[in-house]
C-alpha positions in Angstrom: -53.0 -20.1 54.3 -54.1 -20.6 50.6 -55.5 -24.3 49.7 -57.0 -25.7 46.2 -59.5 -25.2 44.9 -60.2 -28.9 45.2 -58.0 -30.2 47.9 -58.9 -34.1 47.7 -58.9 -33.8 44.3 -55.1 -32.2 44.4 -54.2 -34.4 47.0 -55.0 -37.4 44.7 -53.6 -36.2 41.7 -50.4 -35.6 43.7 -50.0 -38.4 44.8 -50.4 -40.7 42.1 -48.0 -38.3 40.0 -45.2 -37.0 42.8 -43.3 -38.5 45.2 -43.9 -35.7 48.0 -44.6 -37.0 51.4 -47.9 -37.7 52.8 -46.9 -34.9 55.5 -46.3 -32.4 52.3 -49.2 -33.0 50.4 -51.3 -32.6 53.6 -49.6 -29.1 54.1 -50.7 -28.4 50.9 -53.9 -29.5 50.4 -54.5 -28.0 54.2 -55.9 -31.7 55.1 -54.7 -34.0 57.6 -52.4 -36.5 56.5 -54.6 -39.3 57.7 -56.8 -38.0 54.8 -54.1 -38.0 52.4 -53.3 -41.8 53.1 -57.0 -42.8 52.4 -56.8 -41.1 49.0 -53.2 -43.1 48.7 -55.0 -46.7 50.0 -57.7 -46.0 47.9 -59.6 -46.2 51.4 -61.8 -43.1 50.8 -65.5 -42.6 50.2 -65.4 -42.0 46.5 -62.8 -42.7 44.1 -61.3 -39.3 43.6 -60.7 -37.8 39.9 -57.2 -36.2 40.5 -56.8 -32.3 39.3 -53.6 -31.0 38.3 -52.9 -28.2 40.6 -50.0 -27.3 37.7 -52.2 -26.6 34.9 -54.9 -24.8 37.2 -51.9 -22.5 38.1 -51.5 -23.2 41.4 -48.2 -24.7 41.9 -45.2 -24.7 39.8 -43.3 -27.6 38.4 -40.3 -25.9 39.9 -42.3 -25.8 43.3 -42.8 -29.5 43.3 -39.5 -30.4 42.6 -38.0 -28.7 45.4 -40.9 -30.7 47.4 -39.7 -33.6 45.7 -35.9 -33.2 46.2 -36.6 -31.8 50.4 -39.0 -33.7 52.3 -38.9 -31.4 55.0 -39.4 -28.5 52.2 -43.4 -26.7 52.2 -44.4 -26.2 48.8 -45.7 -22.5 48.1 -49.0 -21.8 45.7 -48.4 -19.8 42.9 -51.8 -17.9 43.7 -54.9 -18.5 45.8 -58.5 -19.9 43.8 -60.5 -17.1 43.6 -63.1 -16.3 45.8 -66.6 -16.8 44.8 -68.6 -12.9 45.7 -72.2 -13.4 45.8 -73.6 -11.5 43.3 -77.6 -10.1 43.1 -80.5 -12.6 42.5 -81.1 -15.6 44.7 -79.0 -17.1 47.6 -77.5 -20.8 46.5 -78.5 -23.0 49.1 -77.3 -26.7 49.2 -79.6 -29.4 47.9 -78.8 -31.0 51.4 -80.4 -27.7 53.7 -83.4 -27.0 50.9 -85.7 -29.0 53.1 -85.1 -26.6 56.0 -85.9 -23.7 54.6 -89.7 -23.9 55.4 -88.7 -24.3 59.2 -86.3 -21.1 58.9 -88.7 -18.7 57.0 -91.4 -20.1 60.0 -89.4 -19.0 62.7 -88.3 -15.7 61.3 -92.0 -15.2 60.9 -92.6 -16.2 64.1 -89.9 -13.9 65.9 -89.1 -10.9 63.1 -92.7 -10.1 61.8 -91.9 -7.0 60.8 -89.1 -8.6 58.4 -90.8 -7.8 54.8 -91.4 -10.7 52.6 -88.4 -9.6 50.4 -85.8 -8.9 53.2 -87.1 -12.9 54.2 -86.5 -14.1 50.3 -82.7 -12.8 50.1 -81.7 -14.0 53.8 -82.9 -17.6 52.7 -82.7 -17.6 48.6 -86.7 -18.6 48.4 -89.5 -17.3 46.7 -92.3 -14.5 47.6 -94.9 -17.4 47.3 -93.7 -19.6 49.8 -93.1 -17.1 52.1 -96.4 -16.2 51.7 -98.2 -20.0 51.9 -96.7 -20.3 55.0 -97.5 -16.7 56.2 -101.2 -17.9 55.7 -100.4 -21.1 56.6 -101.9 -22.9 53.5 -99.3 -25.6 52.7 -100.6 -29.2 53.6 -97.9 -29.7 55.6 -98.1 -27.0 58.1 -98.7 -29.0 60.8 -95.2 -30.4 60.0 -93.3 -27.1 60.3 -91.5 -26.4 63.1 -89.4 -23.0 63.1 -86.2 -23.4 63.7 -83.0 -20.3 63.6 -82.2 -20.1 60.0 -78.8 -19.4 61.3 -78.3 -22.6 62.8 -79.5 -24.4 59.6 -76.9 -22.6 58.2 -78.8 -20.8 55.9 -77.8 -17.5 56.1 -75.5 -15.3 59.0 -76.2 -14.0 61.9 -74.9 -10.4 60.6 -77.1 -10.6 57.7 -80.0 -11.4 60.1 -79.3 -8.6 62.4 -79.0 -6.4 59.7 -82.4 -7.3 58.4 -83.9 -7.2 61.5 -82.6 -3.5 62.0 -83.1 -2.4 58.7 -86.7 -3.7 59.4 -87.4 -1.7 62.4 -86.3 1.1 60.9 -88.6 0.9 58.1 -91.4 0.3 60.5 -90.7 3.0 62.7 -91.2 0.9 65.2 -89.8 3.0 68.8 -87.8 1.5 71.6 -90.2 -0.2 74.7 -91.7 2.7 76.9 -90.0 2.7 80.1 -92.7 1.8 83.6 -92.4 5.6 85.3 -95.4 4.8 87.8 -92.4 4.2 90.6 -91.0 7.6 89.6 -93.1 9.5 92.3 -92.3 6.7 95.0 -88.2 7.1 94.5 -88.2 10.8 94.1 -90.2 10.9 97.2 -88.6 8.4 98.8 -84.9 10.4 98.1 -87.0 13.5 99.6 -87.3 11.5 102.6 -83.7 10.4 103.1 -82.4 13.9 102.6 -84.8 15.4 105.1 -83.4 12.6 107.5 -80.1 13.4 107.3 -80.5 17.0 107.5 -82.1 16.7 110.3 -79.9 14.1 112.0 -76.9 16.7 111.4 -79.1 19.3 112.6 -79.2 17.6 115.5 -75.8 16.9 116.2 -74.7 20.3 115.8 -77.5 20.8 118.9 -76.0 18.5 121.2 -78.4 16.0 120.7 -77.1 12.1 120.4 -77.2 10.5 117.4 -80.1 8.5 119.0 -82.0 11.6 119.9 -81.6 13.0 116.4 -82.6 10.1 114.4 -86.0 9.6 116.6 -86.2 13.2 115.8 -86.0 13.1 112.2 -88.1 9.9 112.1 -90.8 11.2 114.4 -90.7 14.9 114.3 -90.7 17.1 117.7 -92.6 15.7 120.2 
């Protein structure tokens, strides 16, 4: 379901200008309505500046009084906030995960050599340079790093990461892990074996021999 753009916003404005229910706003707002009665108490975090989901176009007036008029009534968005597509040029990352990126671009280094310098600059939004300090390992604070999976900090996917990881051995021509074939002799001769056993167990059946007498003779030969 569609929500606000700014849902604890909304939710504030709402309910300082409506009388909809806790329950309806919560609905709306897609929060929980234990989140709604904060903003109402004036128990939440931060005082909230509220947003008029009417002039941003995404409820009507005619919506809201419905709400208003039916408590058991689920108000309807007039359209959905658009979505933000990345565009070209560097990845956003939140002030909160910068400080991780070191630790993500060390352990893709670490795992996905082969991963250009470029390929490692759009995954995480950083610069050639840094990639390359820590390539070399020239920061002060090397000793400090510790790689980490950039998709558990969050700072990219793991689809995007697979796809650079692929697109990396392809570039590299790098060829699939040569498969051990010094047991091949052993199991073809081995198979050889167990044929020539059985053949000449049924051999021996067909002879009047027991099954006994037949197996010592396929195991030791005529004697």
């Amino acid at each position: 379901m569609s929500q606000p753009l700014m849902p604890h916003a909304t939710a504030s404005w709402l309910v300082d200008n409506t009388s909809l229910s806790f329950d309806q706003i919560a609905d709306f707002c897609g929060l929980h309505i234990l989140e709604v009665q904060a903003i109402a108490d004036d128990t939440a975090g931060t005082k909230l500046t509220g947003r008029d989901p009417v002039r941003a176009h995404e409820v009507t007036q005619e919506e809201i009084d419905k709400g208003q008029a039916d408590p058991a009534y689920r108000l309807k968005m007039t359209k959905g906030p658009e979505q933000v597509r990345r565009t070209k040029g560097p990845r956003y990352t939140p002030v909160s995960k910068r400080q991780d990126k070191p630790d993500g671009i060390a352990w893709i280094i670490r795992n996905h050599p082969e991963i250009s310098d470029g390929a490692i600059s759009n995954l995480i939004g950083t610069t050639r340079t840094t990639i390359a300090a820590i390539r070399d390992r020239s920061p002060g604070n090397i000793a400090n790093l510790t790689p980490k999976d950039p998709v558990t900090l969050g700072l990219t996917t793991q689809r995007e990461l697979d796809a650079a990881v692929s697109k990396a051995a392809k570039t590299s021509g790098a060829e699939p892990a040569p498969q051990d074939t010094r047991l091949e002799g052993a199991r073809e001769a081995l198979i050889a074996s167990l044929r020539a056993e059985r053949e000449a167990a049924a051999r021996g059946v067909e002879e009047g021999e027991t099954g006994a007498q037949a197996e010592a003779r396929a195991l030791f030969g005529d004697r």
